[in-house]
TORSE-982174 format. One record per atom (N, C-alpha, C, O): x, y, z; residue in three letters. Coordinates in pm, whole numbers, padded with zeros to 5 digits, always signed. Layout:
% TORSE-982174
XYZALA ...
This chain:
% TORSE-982174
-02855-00087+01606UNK -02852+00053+01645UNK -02780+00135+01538UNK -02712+00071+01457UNK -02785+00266+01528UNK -02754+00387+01393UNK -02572+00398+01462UNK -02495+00445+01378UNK -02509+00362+01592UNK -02362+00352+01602UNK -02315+00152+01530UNK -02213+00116+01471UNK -02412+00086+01561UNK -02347-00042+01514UNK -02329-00039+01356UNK -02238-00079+01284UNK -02478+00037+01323UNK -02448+00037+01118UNK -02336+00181+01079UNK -02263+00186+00980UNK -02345+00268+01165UNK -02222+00313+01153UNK -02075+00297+01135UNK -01986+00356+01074UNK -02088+00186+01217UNK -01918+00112+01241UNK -01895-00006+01162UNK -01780-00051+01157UNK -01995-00066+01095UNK -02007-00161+01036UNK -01983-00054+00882UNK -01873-00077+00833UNK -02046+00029+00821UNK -02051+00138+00707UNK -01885+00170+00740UNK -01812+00133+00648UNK -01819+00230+00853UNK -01675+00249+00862UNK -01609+00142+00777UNK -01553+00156+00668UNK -01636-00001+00871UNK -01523-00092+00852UNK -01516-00153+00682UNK -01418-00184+00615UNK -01674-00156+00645UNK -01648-00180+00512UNK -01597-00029+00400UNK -01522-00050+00304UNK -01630+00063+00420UNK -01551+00170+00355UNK -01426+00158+00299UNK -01392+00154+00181UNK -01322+00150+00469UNK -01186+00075+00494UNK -01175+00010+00424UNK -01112+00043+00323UNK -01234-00132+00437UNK -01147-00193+00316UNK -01195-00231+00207UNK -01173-00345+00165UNK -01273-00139+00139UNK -01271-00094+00023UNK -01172-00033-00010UNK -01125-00064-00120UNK -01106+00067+00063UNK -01000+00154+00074UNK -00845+00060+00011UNK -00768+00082-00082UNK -00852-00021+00088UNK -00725-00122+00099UNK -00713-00239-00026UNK -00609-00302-00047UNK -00854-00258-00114UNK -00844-00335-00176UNK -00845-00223-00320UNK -00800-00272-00424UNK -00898-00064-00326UNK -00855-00020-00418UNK -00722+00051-00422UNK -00680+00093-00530UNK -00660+00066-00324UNK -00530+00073-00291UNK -00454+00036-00357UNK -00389+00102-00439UNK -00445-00132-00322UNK -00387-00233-00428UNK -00409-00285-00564UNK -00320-00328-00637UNK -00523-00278-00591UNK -00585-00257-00729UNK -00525-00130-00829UNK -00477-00150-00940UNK -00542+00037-00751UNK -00443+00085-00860UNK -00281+00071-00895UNK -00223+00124-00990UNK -00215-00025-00777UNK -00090-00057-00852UNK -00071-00109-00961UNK +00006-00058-01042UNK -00151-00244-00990UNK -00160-00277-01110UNK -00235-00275-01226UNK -00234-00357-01318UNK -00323-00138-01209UNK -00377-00091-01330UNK -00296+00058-01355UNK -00337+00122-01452UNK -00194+00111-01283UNK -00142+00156-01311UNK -00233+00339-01299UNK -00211+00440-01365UNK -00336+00313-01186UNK -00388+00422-01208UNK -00348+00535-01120UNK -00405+00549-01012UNK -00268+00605-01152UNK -00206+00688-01034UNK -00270+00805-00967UNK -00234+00856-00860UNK -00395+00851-01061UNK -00452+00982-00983UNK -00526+00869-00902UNK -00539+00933-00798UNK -00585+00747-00875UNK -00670+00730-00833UNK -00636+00643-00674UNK -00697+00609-00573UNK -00492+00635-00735UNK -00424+00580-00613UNK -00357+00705-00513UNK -00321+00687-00397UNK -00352+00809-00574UNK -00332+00961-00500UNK -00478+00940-00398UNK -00467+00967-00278UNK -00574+00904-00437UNK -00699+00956-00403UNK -00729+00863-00278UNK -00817+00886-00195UNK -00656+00771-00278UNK -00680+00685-00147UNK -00579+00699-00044UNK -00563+00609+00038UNK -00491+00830-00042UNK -00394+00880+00041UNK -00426+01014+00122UNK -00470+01108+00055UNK -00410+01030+00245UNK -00362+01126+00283UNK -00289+01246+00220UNK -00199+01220+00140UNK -00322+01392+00253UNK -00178+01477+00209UNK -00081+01431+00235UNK +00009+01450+00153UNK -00051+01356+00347UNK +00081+01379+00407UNK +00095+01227+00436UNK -00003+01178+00492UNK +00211+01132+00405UNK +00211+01008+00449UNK +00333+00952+00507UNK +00435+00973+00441UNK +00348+00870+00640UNK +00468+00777+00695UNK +00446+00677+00644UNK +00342+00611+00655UNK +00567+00647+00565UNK +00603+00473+00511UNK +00730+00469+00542UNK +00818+00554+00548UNK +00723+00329+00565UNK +00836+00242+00624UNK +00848+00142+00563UNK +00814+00036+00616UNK +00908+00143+00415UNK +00916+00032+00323UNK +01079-00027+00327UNK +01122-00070+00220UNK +01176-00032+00451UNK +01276-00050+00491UNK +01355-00187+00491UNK +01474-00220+00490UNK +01211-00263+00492UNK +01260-00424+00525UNK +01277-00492+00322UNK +01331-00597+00288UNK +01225-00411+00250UNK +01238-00419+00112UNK +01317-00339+00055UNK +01395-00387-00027UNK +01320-00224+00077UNK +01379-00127-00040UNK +01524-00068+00038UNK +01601+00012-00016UNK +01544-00127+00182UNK +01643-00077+00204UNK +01687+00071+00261UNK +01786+00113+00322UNK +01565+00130+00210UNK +01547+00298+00237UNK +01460+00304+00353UNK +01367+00233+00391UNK +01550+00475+00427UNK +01483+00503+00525UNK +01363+00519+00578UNK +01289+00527+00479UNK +01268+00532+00714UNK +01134+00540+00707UNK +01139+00727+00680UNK +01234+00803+00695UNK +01024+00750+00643UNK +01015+00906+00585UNK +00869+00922+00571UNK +00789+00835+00538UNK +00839+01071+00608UNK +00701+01147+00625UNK +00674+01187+00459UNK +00754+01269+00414UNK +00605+01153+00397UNK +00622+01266+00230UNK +00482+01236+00174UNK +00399+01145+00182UNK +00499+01391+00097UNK +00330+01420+00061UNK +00305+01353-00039UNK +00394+01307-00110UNK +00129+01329-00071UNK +00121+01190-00145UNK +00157+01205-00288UNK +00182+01101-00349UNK +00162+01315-00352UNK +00241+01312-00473UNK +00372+01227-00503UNK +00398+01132-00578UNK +00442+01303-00410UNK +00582+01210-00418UNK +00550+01027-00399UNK +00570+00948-00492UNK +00510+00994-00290UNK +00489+00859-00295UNK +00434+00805-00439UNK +00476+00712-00507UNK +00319+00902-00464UNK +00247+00825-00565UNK +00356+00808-00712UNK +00362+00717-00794UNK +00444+00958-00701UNK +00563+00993-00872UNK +00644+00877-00794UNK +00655+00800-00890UNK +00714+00803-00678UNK +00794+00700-00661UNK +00720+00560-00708UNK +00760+00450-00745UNK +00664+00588-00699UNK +00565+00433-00698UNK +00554+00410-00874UNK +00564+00308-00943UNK +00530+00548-00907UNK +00503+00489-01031UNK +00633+00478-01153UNK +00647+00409-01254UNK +00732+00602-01075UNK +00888+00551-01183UNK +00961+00425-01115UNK +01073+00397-01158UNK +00896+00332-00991UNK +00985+00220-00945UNK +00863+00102-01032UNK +00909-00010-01052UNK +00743+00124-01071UNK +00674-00002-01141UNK +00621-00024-01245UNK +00572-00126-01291UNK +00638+00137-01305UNK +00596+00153-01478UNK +00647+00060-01588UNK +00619+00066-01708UNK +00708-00006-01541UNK +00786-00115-01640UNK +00755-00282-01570UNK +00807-00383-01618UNK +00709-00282-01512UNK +00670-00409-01450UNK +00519-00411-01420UNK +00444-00330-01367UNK +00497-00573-01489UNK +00314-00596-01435UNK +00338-00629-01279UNK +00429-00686-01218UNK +00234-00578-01248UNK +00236-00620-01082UNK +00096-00677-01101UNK +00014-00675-01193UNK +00099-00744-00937UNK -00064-00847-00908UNK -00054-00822-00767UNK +00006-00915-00714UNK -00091-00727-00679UNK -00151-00720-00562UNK -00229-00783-00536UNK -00337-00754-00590UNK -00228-00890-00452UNK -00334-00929-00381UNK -00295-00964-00249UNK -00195-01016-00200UNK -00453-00898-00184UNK -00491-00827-00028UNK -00580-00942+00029UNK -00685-00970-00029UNK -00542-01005+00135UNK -00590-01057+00237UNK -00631-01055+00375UNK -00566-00968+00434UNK -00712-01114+00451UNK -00670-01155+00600UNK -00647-01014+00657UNK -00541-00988+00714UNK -00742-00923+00645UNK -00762-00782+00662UNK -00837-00740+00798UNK -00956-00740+00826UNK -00751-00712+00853UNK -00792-00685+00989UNK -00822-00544+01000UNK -00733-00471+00956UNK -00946-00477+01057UNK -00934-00316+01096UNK -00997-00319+01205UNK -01093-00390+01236UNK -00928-00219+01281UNK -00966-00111+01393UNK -00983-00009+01414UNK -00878+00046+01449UNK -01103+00084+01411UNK -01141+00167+01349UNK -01150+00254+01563UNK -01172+00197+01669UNK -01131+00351+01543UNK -01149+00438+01652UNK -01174+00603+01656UNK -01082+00684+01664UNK -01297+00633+01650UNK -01369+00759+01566UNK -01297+00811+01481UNK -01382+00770+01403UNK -01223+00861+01417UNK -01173+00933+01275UNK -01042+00867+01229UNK -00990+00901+01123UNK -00982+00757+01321UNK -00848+00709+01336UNK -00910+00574+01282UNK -01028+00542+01265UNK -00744+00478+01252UNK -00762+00336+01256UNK -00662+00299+01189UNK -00606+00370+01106UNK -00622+00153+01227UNK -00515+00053+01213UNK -00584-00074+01111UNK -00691-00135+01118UNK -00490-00080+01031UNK -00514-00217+00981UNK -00402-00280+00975UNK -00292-00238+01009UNK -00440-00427+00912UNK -00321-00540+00927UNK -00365-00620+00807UNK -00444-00714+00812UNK -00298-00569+00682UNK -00354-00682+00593UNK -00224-00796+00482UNK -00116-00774+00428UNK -00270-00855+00489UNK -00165-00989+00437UNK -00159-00934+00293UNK -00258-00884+00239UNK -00033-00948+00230UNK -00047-00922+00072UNK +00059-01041+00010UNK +00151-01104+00063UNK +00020-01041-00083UNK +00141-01126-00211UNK +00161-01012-00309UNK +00063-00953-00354UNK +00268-00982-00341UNK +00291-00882-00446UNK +00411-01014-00561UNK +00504-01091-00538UNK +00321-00965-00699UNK +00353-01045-00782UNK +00439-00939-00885UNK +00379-00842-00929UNK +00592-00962-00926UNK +00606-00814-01018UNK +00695-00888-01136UNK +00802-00938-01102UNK +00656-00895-01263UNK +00715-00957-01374UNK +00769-00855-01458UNK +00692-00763-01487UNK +00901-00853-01509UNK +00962-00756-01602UNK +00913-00796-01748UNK +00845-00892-01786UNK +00960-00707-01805UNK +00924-00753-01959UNK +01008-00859-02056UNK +00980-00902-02168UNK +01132-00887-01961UNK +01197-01006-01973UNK +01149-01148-01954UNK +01169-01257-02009UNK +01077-01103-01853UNK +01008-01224-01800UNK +01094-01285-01649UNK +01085-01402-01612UNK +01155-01204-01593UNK +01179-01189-01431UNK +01072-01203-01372UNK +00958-01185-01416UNK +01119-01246-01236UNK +01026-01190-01177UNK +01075-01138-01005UNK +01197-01121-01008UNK +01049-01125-00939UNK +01025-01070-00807UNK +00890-01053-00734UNK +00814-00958-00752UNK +00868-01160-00643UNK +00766-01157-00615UNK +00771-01149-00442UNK +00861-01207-00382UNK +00673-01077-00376UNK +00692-01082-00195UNK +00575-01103-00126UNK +00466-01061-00163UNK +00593-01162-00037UNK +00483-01183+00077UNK +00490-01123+00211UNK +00578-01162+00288UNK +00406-01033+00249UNK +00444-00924+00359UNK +00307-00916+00400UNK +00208-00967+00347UNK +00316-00831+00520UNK +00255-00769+00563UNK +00220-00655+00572UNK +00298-00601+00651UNK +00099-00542+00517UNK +00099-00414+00555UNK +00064-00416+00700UNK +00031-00517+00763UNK +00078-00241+00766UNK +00040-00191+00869UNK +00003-00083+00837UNK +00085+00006+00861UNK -00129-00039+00771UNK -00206+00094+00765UNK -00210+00193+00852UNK -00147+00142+00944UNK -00232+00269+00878UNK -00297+00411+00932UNK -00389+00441+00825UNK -00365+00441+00705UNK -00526+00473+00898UNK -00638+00541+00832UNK -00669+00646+00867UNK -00626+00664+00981UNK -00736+00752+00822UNK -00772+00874+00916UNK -00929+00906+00782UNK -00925+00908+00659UNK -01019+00922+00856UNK -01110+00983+00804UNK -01120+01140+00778UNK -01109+01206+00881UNK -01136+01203+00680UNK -01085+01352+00625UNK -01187+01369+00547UNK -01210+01287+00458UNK -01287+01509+00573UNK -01390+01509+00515UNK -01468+01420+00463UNK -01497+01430+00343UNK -01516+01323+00534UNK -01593+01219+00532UNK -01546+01058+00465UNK -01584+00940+00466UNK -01426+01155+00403UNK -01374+00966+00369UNK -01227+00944+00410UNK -01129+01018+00407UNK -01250+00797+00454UNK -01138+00739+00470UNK -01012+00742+00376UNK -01038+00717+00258UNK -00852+00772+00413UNK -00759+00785+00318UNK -00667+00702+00410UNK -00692+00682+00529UNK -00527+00642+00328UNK -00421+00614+00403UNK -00377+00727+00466UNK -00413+00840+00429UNK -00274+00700+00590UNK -00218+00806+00642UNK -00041+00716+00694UNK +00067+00766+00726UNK -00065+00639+00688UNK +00107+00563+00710UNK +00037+00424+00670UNK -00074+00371+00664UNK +00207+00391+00643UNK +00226+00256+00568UNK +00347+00175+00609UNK +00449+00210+00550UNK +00359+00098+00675UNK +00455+00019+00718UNK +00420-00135+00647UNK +00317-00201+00634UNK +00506-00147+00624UNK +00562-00311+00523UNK +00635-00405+00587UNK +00752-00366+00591UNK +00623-00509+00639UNK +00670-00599+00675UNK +00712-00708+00577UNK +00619-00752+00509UNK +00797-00744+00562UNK +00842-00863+00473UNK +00839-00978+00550UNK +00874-00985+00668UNK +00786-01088+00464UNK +00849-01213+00515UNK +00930-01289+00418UNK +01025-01360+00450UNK +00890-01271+00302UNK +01007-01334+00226UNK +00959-01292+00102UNK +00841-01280+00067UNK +01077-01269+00031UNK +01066-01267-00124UNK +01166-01369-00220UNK +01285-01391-00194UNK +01103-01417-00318UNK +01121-01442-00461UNK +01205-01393-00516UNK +01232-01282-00470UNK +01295-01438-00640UNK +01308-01372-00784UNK +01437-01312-00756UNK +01525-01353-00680UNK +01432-01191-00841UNK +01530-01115-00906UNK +01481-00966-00832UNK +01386-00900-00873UNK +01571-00925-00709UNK +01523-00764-00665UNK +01563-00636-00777UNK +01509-00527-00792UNK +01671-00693-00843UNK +01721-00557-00975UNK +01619-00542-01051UNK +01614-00430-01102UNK +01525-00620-01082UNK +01387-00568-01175UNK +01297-00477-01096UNK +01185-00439-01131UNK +01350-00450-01004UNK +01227-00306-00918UNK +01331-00225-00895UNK +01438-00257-00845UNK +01283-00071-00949UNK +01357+00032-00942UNK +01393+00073-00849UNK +01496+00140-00841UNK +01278+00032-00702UNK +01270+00139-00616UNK +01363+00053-00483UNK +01352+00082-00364UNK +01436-00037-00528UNK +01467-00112-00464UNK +01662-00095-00423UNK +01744-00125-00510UNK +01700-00053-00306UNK +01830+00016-00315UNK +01897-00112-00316UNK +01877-00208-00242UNK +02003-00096-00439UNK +02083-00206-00434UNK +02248-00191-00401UNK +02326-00104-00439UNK +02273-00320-00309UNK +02449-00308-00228UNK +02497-00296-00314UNK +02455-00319-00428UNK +02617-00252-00277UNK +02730-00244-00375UNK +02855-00305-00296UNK +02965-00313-00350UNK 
């Protein structure tokens, strides 16, 4: 039926969405990783970076993202991608390994979980929140900028 290839056309969109998501971290492409965001975004990167959860427009995320990894290769890779799509809304759940090597040759590497928000906006799908779950990390955390460190 024209609603089943509909929802099926949704779900693969999505995660197309999620796998170029992670793809421009480590090509370093930042307008293009703007482009798979919302204006306006909730992240909750708390269980890593230590910092509060916060609403902020996708510029800022995208200028944080890129003065906390401009100096480090990263390797996103997206798994085990779950979506739930509910007319213009939707949730995902996708498994990641984030791989991040300094130019020293550090490294810091994590295995987490995202929790997406999607929202469809003039016909295409964008992030709209981002929650991070950690389960464990690797390495050396002082080689990531964005990463608040104790004192």
């Amino acid at each position: 039926t024209r609603q089943a290839l509909d929802a099926m056309s949704d779900e693969r969109d999505v995660h197309r969405l999620v796998s170029r998501f992670a793809n421009c971290f480590d090509l370093k492409a930042w307008d293009e990783l703007a482009s798979c965001l919302a204006e306006s975004l909730y992240t909750d990167y708390s269980e890593l970076r230590g910092t509060p959860p916060e609403t902020m427009a996708r510029e800022r995320f995208v200028e944080l993202r890129r003065l906390a990894l401009q100096d480090l290769q990263t390797h996103h890779l997206a798994g085990n991608c779950e979506i739930a799509l509910d007319g213009e809304q939707g949730a995902v759940r996708v498994s990641m390994v984030i791989y991040r090597k300094s130019r020293a040759g550090e490294v810091l590497n994590t295995h987490c979980l995202y929790m997406l928000g999607v929202t469809r906006t003039a016909g295409s799908w964008r992030i709209s929140s981002i929650v991070q779950k950690v389960f464990w990390s690797d390495g050396d955390p002082a080689i990531h900028r964005g990463i608040v460190q104790s004192t």
